[in-house]
N, C-alpha and C positions, 0 to 999 in steps of 0.2 A: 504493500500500500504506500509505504514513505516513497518510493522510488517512481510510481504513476504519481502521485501527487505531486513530487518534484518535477517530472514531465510534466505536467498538465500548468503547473504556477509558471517554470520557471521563464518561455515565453512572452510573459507580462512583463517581464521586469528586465528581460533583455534579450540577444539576440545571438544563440547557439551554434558553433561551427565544426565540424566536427572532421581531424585529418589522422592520416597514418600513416606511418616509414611506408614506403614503396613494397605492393606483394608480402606483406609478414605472414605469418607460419599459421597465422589465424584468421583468416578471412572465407568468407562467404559470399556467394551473391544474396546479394537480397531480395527476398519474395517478390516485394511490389517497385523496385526501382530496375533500370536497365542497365546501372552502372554496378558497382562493386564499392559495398563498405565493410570496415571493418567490425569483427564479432570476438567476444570473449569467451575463450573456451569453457564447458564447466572442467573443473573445480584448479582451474586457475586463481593465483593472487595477484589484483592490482594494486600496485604501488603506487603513489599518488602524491604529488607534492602539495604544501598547506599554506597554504598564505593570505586565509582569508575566513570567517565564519560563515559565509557563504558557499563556501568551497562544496559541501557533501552536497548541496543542491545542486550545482552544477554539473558535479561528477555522476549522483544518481540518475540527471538528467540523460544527461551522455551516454551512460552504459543500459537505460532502459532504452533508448532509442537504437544502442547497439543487440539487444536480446538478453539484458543481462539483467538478475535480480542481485544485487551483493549482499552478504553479509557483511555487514561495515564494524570494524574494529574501533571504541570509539571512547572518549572521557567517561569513569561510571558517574560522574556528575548530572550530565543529560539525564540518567536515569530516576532522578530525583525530580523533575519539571510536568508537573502534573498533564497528562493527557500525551504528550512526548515519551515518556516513562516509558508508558504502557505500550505504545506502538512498538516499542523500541525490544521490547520483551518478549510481544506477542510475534515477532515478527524475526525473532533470532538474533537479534545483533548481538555482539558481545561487546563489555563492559570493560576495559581496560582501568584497575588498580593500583595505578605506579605509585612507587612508593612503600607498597605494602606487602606483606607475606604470602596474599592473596594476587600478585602481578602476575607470576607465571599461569593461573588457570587459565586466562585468554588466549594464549598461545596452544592452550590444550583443547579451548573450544572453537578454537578456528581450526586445530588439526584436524579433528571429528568432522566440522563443517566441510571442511576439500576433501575430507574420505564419501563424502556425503554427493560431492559432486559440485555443491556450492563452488558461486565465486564470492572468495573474500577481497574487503576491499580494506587496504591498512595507508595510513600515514606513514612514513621511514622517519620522519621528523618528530612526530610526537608532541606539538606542540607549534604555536602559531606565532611568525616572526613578531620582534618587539617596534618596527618600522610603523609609525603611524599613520602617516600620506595613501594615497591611492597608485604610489609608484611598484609596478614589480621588483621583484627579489630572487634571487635563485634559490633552489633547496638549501636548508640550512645543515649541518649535519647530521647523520642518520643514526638512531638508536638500534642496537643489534636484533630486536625481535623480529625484523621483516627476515635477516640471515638464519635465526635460528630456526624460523619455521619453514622457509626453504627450504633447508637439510633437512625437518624432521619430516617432510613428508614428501619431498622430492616435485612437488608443486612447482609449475613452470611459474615464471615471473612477470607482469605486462607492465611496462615503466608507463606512466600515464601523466601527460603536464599538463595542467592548466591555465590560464592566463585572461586576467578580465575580471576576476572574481574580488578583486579588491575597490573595481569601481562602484560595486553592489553595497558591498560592507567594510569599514576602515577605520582606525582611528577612536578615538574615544565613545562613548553610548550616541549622546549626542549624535553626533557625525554619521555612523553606522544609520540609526532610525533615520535621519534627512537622508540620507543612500539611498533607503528602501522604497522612504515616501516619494522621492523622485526620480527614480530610476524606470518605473510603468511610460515616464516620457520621454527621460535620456533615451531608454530602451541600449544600453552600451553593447556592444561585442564581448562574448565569452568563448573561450578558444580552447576547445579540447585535443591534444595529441596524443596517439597509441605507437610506443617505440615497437620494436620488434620482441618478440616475449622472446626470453633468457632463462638461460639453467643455472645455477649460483654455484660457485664454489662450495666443497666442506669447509674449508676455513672460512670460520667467522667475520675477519674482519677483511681478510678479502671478497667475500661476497658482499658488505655491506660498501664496501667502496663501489664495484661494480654496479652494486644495484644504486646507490648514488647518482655515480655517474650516466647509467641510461637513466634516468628520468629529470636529470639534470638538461639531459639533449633532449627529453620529450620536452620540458617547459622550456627548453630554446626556441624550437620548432614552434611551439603556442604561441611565444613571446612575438616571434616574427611574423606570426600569422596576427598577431595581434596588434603589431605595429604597422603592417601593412593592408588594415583591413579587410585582410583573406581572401581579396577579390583578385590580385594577381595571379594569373595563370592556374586558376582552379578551376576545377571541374563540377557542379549543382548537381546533386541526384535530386531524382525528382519524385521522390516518397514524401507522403506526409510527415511533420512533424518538424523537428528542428534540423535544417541544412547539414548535411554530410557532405565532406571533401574528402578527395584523395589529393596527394602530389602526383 
């Protein structure tokens, strides 16, 4: 339901593009388009850069328009916000703990989730840049739990950028709510990229590099679509819903 819902709003508030490396390992044609977009396999993990409180609406946007429901890996804080809570539970996400004796069960309940077939959807950053403006930022460095759970289940990797999502929400409360309430008119560009999915190293901290740096190149790739409003040398599928690109 979060993830139709984030399709269905996210529309109003601005204007979704969606690109992927050339030919990646997971593509599809699409039922009702002529062109080719890109799809996430199940029980893939997408990895996702954060740079914004708007971010999960976009990305959910993005991957229901791609065939994807995620299980999102996410603050247990959300879990406390009455009527959010509940979705959030009813609906399988898991709660991330940091901090506490309780952190490592979520890396146990998103391993279940990708035996299950699910796709999980994790932050590598774990936490949202301190940058207050509406300017981008590259990924910030990556906490080891996207590596550890690579290895423990052998789960292919989809590095995923996004870019735009800070024109939505930004900067103090304030700030953020005048985003929202004006944004249905801005209507801004939101720029989703799918790198090529990747296998991770067993070592820890070399996989977290790697997996860093593709999705480092996925929000370059957003970023540019973002600066060049994705109108150069792109291609329109012509399916309902939010605009798909390929390069």
């Amino acid at each position: 339901m979060l993830s139709r819902t984030a399709a269905l709003l996210l529309p109003v508030f601005g204007r979704l593009r969606i690109t992927a490396d050339p030919a990646p390992a997971v593509t599809d044609p699409a039922p009702d388009t002529a062109d080719t977009v890109p799809t996430v396999a199940p029980g893939s993990i997408v990895a996702a850069n954060h740079t914004s409180l708007a971010d999960p609406v976009v990305v959910l946007a993005a991957l229901h328009r791609l065939g994807a429901r995620p299980v999102v890996l996410a603050t247990a804080g959300l879990w406390r916000i009455p009527v959010l809570g509940t979705l959030l539970r009813h609906e399988g996400h898991i709660a991330v703990r940091r901090g506490t004796a309780r952190a490592a069960e979520s890396l146990d309940a998103a391993a279940e989730a990708l035996a299950a077939g699910r796709v999980v959807l994790i932050y590598g950053e774990g936490g949202l840049p301190r940058r207050r403006d509406s300017g981008e930022l590259p990924p910030g460095p990556f906490r080891s739990g996207l590596a550890r759970l690579a290895h423990a289940t052998g789960a292919p990797v989809v590095p995923l950028g996004q870019a735009g999502s800070r024109r939505l929400t930004s900067g103090g409360t304030a700030k953020q709510l005048a985003g929202l309430a004006t944004a249905p008119v801005r209507r801004p560009g939101l720029y989703v990229h799918l790198g090529t999915p990747l296998r991770l190293p067993a070592d820890t901290a070399e996989a977290t590099a790697r997996a860093h740096h593709a999705v480092t190149a996925a929000w370059t790739a957003a970023s540019r679509n973002a600066a060049s409003g994705g109108a150069a040398g792109r291609r329109t599928a012509a399916g309902p819903g939010p605009e798909s690109t390929r390069p």
